[in-house]
C-alpha positions in Angstrom: -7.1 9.4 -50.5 -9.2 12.1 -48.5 -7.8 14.4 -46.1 -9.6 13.0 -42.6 -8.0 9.7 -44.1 -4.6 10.7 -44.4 -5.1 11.9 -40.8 -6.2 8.3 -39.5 -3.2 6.6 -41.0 -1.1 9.7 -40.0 -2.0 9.0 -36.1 -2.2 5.5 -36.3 1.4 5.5 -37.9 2.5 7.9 -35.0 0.8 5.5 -32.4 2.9 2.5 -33.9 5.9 4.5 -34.0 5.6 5.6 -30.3 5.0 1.8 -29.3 8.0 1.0 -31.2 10.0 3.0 -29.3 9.2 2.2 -26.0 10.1 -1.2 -26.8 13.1 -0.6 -28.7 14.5 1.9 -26.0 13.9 -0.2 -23.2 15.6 -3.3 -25.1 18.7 -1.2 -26.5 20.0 -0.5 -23.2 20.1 -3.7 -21.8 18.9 -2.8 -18.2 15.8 -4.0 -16.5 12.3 -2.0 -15.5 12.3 -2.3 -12.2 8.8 -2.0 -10.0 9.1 -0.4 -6.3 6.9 -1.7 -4.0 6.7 -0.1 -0.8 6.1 -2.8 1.5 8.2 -6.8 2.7 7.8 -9.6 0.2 4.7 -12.2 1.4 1.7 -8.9 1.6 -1.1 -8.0 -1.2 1.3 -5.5 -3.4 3.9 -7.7 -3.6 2.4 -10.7 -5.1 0.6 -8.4 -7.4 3.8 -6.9 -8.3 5.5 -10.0 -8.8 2.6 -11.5 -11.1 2.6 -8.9 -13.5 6.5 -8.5 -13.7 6.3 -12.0 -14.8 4.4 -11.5 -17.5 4.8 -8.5 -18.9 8.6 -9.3 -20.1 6.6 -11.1 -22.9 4.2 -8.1 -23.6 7.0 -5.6 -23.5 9.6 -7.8 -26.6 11.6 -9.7 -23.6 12.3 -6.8 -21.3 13.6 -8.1 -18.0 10.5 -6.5 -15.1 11.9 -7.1 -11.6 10.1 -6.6 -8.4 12.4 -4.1 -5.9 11.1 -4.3 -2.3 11.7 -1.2 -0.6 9.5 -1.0 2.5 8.8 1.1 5.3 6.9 4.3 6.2 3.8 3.0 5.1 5.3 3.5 1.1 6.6 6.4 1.9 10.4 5.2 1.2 9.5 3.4 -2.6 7.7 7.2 -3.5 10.3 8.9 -2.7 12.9 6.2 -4.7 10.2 6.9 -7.7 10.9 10.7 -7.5 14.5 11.0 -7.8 14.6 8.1 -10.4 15.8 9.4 -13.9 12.4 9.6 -16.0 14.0 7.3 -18.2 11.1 4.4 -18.1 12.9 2.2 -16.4 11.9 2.5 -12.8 7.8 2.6 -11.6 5.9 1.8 -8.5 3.5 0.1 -7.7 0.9 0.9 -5.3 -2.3 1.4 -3.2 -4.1 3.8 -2.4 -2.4 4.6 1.1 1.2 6.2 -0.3 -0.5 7.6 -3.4 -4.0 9.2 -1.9 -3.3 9.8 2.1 0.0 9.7 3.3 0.5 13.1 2.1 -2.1 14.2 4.0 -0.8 12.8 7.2 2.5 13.4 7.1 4.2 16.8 7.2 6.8 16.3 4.9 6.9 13.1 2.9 9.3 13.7 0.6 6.9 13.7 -2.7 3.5 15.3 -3.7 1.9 12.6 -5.9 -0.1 15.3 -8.3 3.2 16.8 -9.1 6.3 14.6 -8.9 4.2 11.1 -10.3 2.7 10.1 -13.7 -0.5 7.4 -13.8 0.8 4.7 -16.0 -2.0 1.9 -15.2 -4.4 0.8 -13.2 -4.7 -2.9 -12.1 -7.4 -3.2 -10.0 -9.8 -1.9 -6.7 -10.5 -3.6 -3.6 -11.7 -3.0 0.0 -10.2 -2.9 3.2 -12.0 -5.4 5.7 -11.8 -6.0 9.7 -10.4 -9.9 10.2 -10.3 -11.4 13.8 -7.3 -14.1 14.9 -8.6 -17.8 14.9 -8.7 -17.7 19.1 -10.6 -14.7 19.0 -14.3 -16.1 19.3 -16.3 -13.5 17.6 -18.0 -14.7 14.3 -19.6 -11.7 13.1 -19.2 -7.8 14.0 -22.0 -7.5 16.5 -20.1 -10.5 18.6 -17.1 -8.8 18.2 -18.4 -5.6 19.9 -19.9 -7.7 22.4 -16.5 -9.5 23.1 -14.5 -6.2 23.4 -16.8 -4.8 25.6 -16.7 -8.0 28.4 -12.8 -7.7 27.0 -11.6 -3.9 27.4 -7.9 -5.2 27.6 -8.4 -7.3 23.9 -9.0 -3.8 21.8 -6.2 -3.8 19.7 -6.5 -3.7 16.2 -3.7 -4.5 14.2 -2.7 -1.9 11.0 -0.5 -1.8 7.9 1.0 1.3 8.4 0.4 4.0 10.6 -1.9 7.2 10.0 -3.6 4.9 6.8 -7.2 4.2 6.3 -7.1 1.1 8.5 -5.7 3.2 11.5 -8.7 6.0 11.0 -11.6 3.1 10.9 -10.4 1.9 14.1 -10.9 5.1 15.5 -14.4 5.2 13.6 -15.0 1.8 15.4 -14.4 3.1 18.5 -16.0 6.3 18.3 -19.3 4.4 16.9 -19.7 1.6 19.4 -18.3 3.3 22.5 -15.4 0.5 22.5 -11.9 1.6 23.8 -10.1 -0.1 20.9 -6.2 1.0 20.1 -4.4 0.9 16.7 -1.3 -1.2 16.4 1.2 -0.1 13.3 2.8 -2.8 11.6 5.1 -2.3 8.5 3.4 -3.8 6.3 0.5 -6.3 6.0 2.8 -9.6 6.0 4.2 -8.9 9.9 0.4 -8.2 10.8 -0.3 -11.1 9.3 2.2 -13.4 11.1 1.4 -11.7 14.5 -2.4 -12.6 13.6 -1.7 -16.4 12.2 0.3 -16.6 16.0 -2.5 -15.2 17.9 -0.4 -12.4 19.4 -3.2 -9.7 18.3 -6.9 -10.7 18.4 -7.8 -8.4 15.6 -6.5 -6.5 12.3 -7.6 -4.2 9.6 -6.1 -4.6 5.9 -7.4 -5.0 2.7 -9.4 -8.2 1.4 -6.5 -9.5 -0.5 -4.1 -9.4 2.6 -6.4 -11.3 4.3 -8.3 -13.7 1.6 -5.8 -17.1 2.1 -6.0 -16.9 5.1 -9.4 -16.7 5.7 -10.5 -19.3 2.7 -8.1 -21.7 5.3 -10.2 -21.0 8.0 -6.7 -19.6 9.9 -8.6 -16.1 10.5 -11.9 -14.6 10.1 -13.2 -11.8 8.3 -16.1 -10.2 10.3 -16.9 -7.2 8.0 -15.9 -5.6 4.4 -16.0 -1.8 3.2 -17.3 -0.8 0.1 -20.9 -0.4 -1.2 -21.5 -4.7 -1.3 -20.1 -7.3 -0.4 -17.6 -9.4 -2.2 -18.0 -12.0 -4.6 -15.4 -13.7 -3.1 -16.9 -13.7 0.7 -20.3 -13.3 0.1 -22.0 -14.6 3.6 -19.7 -11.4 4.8 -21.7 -8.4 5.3 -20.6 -4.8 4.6 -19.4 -1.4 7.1 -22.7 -0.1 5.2 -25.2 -2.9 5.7 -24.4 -2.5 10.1 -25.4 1.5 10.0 -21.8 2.8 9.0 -21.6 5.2 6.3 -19.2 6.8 4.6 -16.9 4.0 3.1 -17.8 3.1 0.2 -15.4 5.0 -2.4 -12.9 2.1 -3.3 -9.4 2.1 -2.7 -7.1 0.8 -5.9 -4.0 -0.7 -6.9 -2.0 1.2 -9.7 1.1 1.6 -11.2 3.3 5.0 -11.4 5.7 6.6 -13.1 8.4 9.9 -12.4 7.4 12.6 -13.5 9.2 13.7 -17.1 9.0 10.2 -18.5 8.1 10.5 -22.1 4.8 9.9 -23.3 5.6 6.9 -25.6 6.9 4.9 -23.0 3.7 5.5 -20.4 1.4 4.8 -23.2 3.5 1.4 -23.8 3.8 0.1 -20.6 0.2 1.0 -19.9 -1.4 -1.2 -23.1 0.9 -3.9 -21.6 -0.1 -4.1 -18.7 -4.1 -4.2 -20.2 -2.7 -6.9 -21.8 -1.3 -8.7 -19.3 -4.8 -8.4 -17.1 -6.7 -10.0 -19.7 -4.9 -12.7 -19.6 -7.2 -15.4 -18.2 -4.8 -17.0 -15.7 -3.6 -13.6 -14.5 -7.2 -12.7 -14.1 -8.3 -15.7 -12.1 -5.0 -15.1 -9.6 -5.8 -11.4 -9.0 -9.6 -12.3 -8.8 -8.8 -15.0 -6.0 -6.6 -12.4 -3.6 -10.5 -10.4 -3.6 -9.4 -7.9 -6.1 -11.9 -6.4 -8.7 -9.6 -6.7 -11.5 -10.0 -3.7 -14.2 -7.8 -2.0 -16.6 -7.4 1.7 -16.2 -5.7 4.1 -18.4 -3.8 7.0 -17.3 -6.7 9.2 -17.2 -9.2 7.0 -15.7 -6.2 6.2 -13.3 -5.9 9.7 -12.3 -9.9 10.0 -12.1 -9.7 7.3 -9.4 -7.0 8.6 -7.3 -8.5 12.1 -7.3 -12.2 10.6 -6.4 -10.7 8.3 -3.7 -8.4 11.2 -1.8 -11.4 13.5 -2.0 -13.2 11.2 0.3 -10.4 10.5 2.6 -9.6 14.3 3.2 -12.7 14.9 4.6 -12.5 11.6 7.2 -9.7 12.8 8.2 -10.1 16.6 8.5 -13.4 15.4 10.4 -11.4 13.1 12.6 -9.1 16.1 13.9 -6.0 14.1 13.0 -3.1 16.4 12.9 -0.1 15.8 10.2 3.1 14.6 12.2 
């Protein structure tokens, strides 16, 4: 047997090995891996959360995955749960690009850095936020939207996720480019937003496409107009942020999945090739497709590539916008 050979069945014994221990490890102690999720049951992270904890307990040798809802501060509360977890491989979060990318640039202390206290385990998917308008509001389209709010001054609110987020600096943008005197509304979390928007108590929100998709395939709200570079295979008649003269918006915000920092390597590289697994799973796919996501596998690396492209953008919006950390 040659040398580079030995070397090739050297590694790939190792890589077996290290598999073999994740699974083993997490089965020997008998407890759970739980997932944090930083916002109620009913919005966008949550069912992808809960899809994937269901099957990955067969991916992962009959490891119970539970789904631990921990919401408030925009995230801010799961992240910080994440960083003082033992880096055992038991506990990971899942999450968007808000808590990961900008909340530590909008808030003075939140309580984690994510380069330093978090590992990229996997990445699920990307998506866009979009601007959706309550079924009494009658604007079908952006332009009659702007044309509504400006015979309406008193109808500008805007519903948000979370405070000082993406959605909350695009409704400044909005403002700012149409001369509209439109006003941010915080929610915690997408599912209240929802509910206030299914009850017509706010005309208008801004979340992301798979917040929004049921609801708009039911005709119970209307999405008006997407972010990103092009529109979305799953609204296609709804135009783009880019295609109506505003620029700027088309890095995509992701979903991924994170671990504490210290967590050995064996059990990130485990957990990551299950949950690559687990998204090429054709019913898994199909479900994650149909909330608007563009579903696609990301290592650790190409995890990390995301979240540093995607916060690059963002810190110049909002250095540009003058926003001042609270």
């Amino acid at each position: 047997m040659t040398q580079s050979r030995r070397q090739l069945l050297k590694a790939g014994v190792g890589a077996a090995a290290a598999s073999a221990l994740g699974s083993v490890a997490w089965a020997s102690s008998g407890q759970p891996i739980r997932i944090l999720v930083g916002f109620p049951p009913g919005g966008g992270s949550d069912a992808i959360a809960r899809l994937l904890a269901e099957k990955l307990k067969d991916e992962l040798g009959g490891v119970t995955v539970v789904v631990d809802n921990r919401p408030g501060a925009g995230g801010q509360i799961a992240a910080q749960l994440l960083k003082a977890a033992p880096a055992d491989g038991h506990t990971l979060f899942l999450s968007h690009d808000h808590t990961i990318s900008i909340l530590p640039q909008v808030v003075k202390k939140p309580g984690f850095d994510s380069q330093q206290d978090f590992i990229p385990v996997a990445g699920i998917a990307t998506f866009v936020n979009a601007l959706a308008v309550s079924s009494n509001t009658p604007a079908k389209n952006l332009a009659e939207y702007v044309a509504w709010i400006k015979a309406n001054p008193k109808r500008g609110t805007i519903g948000i996720p979370a405070p000082a987020s993406t959605p909350e600096f695009l409704v400044k943008i909005l403002a700012d480019h149409y001369k509209l005197d439109l006003v941010a509304a915080p929610y915690r979390g997408s599912a209240p937003l929802l509910g206030d928007m299914l009850g017509n108590q706010i005309p208008a929100g801004i979340a992301s496409v798979p917040d929004f998709m049921e609801n708009h395939k039911a005709g119970k709200m209307r999405v008006i107009s997407v972010l990103g570079a092009k529109r979305q295979a799953s609204m296609p008649d709804v135009p783009t942020l880019l295609e109506q003269g505003i620029k700027g918006f088309e890095e995509l915000p992701y979903y991924g999945i994170f671990a504490p920092k210290g967590v050995p390597q064996a059990f990130v590289d485990r957990f990551s090739a299950a949950v690559g697994n687990v998204l090429k799973q054709r019913d898994v796919y199909a479900q994650l497709t149909a909330l608007g996501l563009t579903v696609g596998y990301m290592n650790p690396a190409q995890l990390a590539a995301r979240e540093t492209a995607y916060t690059r953008v963002w810190t110049g919006i909002i250095q540009r916008s003058g926003f001042q950390p609270q």
